[in-house]
ZAMARGU-4260 file (C-alpha; in steps of 0.2 Angstrom, whole numbers, plus 5000, padded with zeros to 4 digits):
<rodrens>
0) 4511/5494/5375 | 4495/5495/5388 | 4500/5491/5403 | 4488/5481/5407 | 4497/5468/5393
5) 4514/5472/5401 | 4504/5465/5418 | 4499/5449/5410 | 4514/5444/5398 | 4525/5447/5416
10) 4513/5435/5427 | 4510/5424/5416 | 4520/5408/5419 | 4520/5399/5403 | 4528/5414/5395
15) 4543/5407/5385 | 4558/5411/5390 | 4576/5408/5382 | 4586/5391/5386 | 4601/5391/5397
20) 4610/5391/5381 | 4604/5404/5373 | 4605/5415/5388 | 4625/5412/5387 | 4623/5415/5367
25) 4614/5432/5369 | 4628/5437/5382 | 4643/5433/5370 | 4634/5441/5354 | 4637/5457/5366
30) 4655/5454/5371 | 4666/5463/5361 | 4680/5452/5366 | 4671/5437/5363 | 4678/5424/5348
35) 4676/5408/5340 | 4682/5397/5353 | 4673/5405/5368 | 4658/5401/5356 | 4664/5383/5353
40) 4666/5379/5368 | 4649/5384/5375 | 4638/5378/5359 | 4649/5362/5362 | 4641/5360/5379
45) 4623/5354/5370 | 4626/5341/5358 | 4607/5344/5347 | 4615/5364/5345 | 4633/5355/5340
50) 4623/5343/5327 | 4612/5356/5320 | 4627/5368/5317 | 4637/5356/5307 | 4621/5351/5297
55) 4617/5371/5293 | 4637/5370/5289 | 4636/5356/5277 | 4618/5363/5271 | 4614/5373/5251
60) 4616/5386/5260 | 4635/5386/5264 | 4642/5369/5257 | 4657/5370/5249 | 4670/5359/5243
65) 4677/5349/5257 | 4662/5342/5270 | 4664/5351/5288 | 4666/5336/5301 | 4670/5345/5317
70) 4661/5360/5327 | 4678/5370/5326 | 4677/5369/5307 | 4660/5374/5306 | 4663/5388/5317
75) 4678/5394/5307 | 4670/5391/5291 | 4653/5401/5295 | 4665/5416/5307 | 4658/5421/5322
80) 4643/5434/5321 | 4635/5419/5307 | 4639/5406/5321 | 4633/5415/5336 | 4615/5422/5324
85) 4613/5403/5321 | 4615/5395/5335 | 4604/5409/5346 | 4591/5406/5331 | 4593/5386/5336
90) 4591/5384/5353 | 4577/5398/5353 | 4567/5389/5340 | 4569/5373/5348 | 4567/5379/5366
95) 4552/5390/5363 | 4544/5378/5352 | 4540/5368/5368 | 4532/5378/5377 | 4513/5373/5382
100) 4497/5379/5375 | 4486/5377/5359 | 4499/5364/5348 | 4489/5368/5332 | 4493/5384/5333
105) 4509/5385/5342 | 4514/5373/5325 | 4509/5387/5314 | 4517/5402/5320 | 4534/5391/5321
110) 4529/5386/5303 | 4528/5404/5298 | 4543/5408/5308 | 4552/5397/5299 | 4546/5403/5283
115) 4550/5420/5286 | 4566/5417/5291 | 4569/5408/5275 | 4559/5421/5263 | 4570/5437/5273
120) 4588/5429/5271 | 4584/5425/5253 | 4576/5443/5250 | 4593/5450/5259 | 4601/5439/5246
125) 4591/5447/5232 | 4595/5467/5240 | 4613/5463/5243 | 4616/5463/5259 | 4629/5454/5270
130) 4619/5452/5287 | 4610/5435/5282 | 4611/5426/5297 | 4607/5440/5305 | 4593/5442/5295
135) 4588/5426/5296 | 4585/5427/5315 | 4575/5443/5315 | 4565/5433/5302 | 4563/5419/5313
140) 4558/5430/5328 | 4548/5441/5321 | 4533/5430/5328 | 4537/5431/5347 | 4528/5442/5352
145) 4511/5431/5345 | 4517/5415/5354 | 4519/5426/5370 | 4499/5433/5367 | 4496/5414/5362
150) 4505/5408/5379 | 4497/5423/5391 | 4478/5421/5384 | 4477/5408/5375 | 4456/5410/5372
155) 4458/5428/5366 | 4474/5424/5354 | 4463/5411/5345 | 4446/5417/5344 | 4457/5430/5334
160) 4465/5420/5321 | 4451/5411/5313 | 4463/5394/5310 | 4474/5407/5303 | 4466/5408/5286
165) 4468/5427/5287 | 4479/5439/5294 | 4473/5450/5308 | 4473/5466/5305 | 4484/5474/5320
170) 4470/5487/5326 | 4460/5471/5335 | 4475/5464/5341 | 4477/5482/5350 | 4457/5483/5355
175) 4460/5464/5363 | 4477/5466/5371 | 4479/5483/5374 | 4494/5481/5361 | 4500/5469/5346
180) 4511/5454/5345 | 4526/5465/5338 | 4524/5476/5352 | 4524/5462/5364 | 4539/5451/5353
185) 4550/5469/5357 | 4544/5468/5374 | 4550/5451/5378 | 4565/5455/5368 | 4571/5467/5378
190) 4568/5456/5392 | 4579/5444/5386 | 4593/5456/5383 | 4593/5451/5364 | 4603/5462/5353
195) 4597/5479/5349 | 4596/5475/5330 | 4584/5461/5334 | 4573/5469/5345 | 4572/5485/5334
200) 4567/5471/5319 | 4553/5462/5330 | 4546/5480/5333 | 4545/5485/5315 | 4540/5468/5308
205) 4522/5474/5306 | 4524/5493/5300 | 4525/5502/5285 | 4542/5497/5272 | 4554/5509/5273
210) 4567/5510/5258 | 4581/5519/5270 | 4579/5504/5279 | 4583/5486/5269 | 4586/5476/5282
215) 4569/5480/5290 | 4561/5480/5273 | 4566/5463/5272 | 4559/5457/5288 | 4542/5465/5287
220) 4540/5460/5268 | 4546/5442/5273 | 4532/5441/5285 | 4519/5443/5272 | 4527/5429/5258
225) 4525/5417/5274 | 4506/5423/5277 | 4503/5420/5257 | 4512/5402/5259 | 4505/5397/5274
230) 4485/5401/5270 | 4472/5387/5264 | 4471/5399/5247 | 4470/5415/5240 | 4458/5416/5226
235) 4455/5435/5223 | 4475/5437/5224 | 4473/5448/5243 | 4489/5441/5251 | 4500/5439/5234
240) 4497/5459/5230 | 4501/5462/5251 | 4518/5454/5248 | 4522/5461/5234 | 4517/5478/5237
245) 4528/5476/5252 | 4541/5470/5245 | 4541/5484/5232 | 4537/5498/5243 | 4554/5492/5254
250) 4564/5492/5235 | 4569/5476/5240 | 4563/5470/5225 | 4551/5474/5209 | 4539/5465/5198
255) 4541/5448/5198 | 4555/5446/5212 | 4539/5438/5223 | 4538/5423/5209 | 4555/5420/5210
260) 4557/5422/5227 | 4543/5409/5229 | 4551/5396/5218 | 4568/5398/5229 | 4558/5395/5244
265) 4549/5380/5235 | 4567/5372/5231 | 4575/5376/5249 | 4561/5373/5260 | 4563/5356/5264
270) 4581/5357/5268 | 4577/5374/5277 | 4565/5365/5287 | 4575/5352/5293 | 4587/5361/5301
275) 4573/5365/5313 | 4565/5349/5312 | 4549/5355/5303 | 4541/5348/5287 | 4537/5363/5274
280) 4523/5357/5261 | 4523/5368/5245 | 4506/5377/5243 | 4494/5371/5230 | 4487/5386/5227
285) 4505/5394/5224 | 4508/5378/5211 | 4505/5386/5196 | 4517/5401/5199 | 4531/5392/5207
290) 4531/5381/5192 | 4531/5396/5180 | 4543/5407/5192 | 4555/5390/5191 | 4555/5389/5172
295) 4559/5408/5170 | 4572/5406/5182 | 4580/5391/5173 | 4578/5405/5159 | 4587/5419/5167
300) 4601/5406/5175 | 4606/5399/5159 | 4604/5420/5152 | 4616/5422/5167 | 4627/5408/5164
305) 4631/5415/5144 | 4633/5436/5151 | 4646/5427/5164 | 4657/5418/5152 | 4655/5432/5140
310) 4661/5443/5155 | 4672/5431/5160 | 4680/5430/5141 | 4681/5449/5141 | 4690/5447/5158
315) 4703/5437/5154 | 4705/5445/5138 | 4708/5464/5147 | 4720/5454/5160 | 4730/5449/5145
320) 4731/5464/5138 | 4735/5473/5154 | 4750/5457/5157 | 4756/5464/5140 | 4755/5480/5144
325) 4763/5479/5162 | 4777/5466/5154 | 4779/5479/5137 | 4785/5491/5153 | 4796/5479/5160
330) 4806/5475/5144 | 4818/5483/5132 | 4810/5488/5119 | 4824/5486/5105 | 4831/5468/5112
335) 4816/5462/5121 | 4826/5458/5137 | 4822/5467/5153 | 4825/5483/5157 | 4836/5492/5168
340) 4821/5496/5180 | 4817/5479/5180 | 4832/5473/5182 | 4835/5483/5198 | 4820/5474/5207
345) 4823/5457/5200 | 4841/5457/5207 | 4834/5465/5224 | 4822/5451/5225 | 4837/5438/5221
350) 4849/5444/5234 | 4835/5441/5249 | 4831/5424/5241 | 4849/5419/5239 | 4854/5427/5257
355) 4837/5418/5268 | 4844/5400/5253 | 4862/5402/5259 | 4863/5401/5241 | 4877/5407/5231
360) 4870/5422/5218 | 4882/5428/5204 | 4880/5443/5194 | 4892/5447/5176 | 4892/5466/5166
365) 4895/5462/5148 | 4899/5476/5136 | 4901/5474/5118 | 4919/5478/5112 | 4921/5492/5102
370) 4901/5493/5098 | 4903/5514/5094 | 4915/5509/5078 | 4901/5495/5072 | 4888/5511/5073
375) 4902/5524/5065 | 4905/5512/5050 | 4889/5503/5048 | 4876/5513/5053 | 4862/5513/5070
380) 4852/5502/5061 | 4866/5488/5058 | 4869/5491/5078 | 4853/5487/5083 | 4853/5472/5075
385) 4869/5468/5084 | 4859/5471/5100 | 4845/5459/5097 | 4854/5447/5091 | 4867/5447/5104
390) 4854/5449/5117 | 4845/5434/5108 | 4861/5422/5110 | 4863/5427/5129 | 4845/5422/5132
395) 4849/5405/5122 | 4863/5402/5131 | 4858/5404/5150 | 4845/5395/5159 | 4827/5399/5163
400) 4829/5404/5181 | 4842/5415/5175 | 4838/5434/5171 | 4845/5445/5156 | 4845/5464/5155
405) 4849/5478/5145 | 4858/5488/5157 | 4862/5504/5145 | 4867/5505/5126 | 4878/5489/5123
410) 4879/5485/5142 | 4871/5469/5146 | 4868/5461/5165 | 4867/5444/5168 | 4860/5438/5186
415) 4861/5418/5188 | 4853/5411/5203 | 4864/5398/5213 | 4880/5399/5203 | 4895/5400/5211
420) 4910/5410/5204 | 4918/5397/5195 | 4902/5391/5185 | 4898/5410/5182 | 4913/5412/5174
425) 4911/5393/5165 | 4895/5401/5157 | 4900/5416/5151 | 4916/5409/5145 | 4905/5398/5135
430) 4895/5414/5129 | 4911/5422/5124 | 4915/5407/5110 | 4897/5405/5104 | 4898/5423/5100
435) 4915/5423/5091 | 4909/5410/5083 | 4892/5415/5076 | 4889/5434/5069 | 4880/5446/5074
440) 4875/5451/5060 | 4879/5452/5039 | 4884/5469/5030 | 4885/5466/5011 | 4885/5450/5012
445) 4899/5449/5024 | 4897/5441/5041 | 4899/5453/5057 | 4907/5447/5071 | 4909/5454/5089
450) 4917/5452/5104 | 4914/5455/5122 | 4921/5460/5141 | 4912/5452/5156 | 4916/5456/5173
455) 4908/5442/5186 | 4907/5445/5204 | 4898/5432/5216 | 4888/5432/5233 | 4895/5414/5238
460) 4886/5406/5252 | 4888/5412/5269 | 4899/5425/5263 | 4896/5441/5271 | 4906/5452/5259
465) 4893/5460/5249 | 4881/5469/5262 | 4869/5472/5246 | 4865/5472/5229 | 4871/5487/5226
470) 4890/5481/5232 | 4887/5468/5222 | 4885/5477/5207 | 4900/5490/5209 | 4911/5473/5211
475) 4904/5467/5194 | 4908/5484/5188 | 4928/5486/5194 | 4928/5465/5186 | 4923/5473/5169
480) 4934/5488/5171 | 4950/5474/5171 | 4945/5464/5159 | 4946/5479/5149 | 4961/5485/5153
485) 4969/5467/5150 | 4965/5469/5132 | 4945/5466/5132 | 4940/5449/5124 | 4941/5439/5138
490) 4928/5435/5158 | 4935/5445/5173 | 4932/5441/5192 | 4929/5451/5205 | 4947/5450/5216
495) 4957/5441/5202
</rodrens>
């Protein structure tokens, strides 16, 4: 920048400067310590700032379910680099805005501040990327730099701009001022210590698209969708090919993105305007477009809304199958209760529960009494259906919370949540009668019956005997072995 220009943006004293708030903004959004409550507290010290982040809170563009009614929840809601972009972008507009000079044109180039910042968060949408409100500030800024020219020679700025029917190319800007207004927006960016991403933005808001670079591409290409929307026409389609060469030359977007873009900005503008207290008119000579981009995009929605509950069918269906799957690995495969692995972690998982509870947790080995013989005279296949079928009457018997595995050819474990010894035994002593009761199974026409041996051994409350499962287990175990050795047939505890 000439330095000549430097001279008169730094003696000029309408230049704009930042509001106390925004000055205490700009300092936080370069603390790395700073968080959400240092930020409550100082946007809480203007009211207008308080009330205009709770409306961008409860606005399109972040409403969700539940209405935010305080400044904390906004806060928390929008996080606090959102927070901080939002209330700088606020207080700026609204302190900037009323600044002396030309109102006419001072209303314009707020206008199409606002407008870019609307057209750049939605392109940002559109590329993918997660700086929005970010975005949406350098967007808003972008302009500065002409308000500064505006503000420092006033005369010269709008013998320029013609009413603003056209753009001005930057080299008469430079012949003017000895510099342009993005030159002079960085300038006076700098001064006010803004963040580097933003003063970077404001300097390359007029410069060539570069695809290495989205979130500048989005900026500079934002700039020219305001110009289109903000001119009296645009008959020989000049300023709709500018935006959408930019626009594609940035690969933020391709044939067709400008038309949908527009009819976003059609259908947001007016809320979007009035969170800075601006009126946004639609174009009449954009009419015609927005109306046709808004019937292809009800088009592509409802295209969007079938491929999601196709994707969203296939979805569920492959989470099924992979619940199959995972639970196939978790289950025996012959009696379809869990497995030994399973088993392991399920009864880790109750001992913790039943230990932080002070709940009692009984556990019970059951083996199948002379199961080899059944196999040696009837055959592996009359066995297995002694398995299921006795696995079958266990699950029958217990309750839901209760947990069955195969712990290892006809060994069985039981685990039942919040039984104490005595109704462990109770329910296994039950078992014990339905199976001698019912067969198992029928060879030739004759009914095959079975016994079993279960040894019970209980975690009671408070009790700190069994350090672990494991313990808990072996108990279980040495139960069994007795009842064995008293003649099988019969439910042996742990100690009796």
């Amino acid at each position: 920048m000439h330095p000549d220009l430097e001279s008169s943006l730094l003696h000029c004293r309408n230049l704009p400067s930042p509001p106390a708030v925004a000055l205490q903004i700009i300092e936080l959004a370069q603390d790395p310590d700073a968080d959400l409550a240092t930020a409550a507290r100082v946007i809480a010290m203007d009211p207008a700032l308080s009330a205009r982040l709770l409306r961008v809170a409860n606005s399109p563009l972040y409403a969700g379910r539940r209405r935010v009614e305080t400044l904390a929840q906004a806060t928390t809601m929008l996080g606090l680099n959102a927070t901080l972009s939002l209330a700088l972008g606020f207080s700026l507009a609204r302190g900037l805005r009323s600044t002396s000079g030309a109102a006419a044109e001072q209303e314009r180039l707020w206008k199409r501040s606002v407008l870019s910042a609307l057209a750049a968060r939605l392109l940002g949408e559109h590329a993918g990327l997660e700086r929005l409100e970010d975005l949406m500030l350098a967007g808003l800024l972008q302009d500065i730099g002409a308000l500064a020219l505006l503000q420092a020679r006033p005369d010269a700025w709008l013998a320029l701009q013609d009413g603003g029917r056209m753009p001005v190319p930057l080299e008469r800007e430079r012949e003017v001022f000895g510099g342009d207004h993005a030159e002079a927006g960085a300038w006076l960016a700098q001064r006010w210590q803004l963040p580097t991403y933003l003063c970077e933005a404001i300097a390359a808001s007029e410069g060539d698209p570069d695809p290495s670079n989205t979130f500048h591409a989005c900026v500079i290409a934002s700039g020219a969708v305001a110009t289109l929307w903000l001119a009296d026409g645009d008959a020989d389609g000049t300023l709709r090919t500018a935006a959408e060469a930019r626009i594609q030359a940035g690969g933020v977007g391709g044939p067709g993105t400008l038309d949908s873009l527009l009819a976003q900005m059609a259908s947001a503008s007016q809320n979007f305007g009035e969170l800075f207290d601006m009126r946004i008119v639609q174009p009449a000579h954009l009419h015609a477009i927005i109306e046709q981009a808004r019937e292809l995009l009800v088009l592509r929605n409802l295209r969007e809304i079938q491929e999601t509950a196709r994707a969203r069918r296939e979805a569920d269906a492959s989470r099924e199958r992979i619940r199959d799957l995972t639970e196939q690995t978790r289950r025996d495969p012959l009696t379809g209760v869990y497995n030994r692995m399973q088993l392991e972690e399920a009864l880790e998982h109750e001992f913790a529960a039943a230990t932080a509870a002070g709940h009692p947790l009984s556990i019970a080995f059951v083996d199948l009494d002379g199961f080899k013989l059944i196999n040696d005279r009837h055959g592996h296949l009359v066995g297995d259906q002694v398995l299921r079928q006795f696995a079958q009457t266990l699950q029958r018997m217990l309750r839901a919370t209760d947990l069955v595995a195969r712990y290892g050819g006809e060994e069985f474990l039981v685990v039942l949540a919040d039984s104490s010894e005595a109704a462990a035994t109770q329910v296994l002593q039950r078992i014990l009668e339905e199976t001698a009761r019912a067969p198992m199974a029928v060879v030739d026409g004759h009914p095959l019956y079975v016994t079993f041996s279960a040894g019970v051994a209980t975690r009671e409350a408070g009790d700190s005997q069994f350090a672990n499962p494991r313990a808990l287990l072996q108990a279980a175990d040495q139960a069994l072995y007795l009842a064995k050795r008293r003649g099988r047939n019969q439910v042996g505890q742990h100690g009796h």
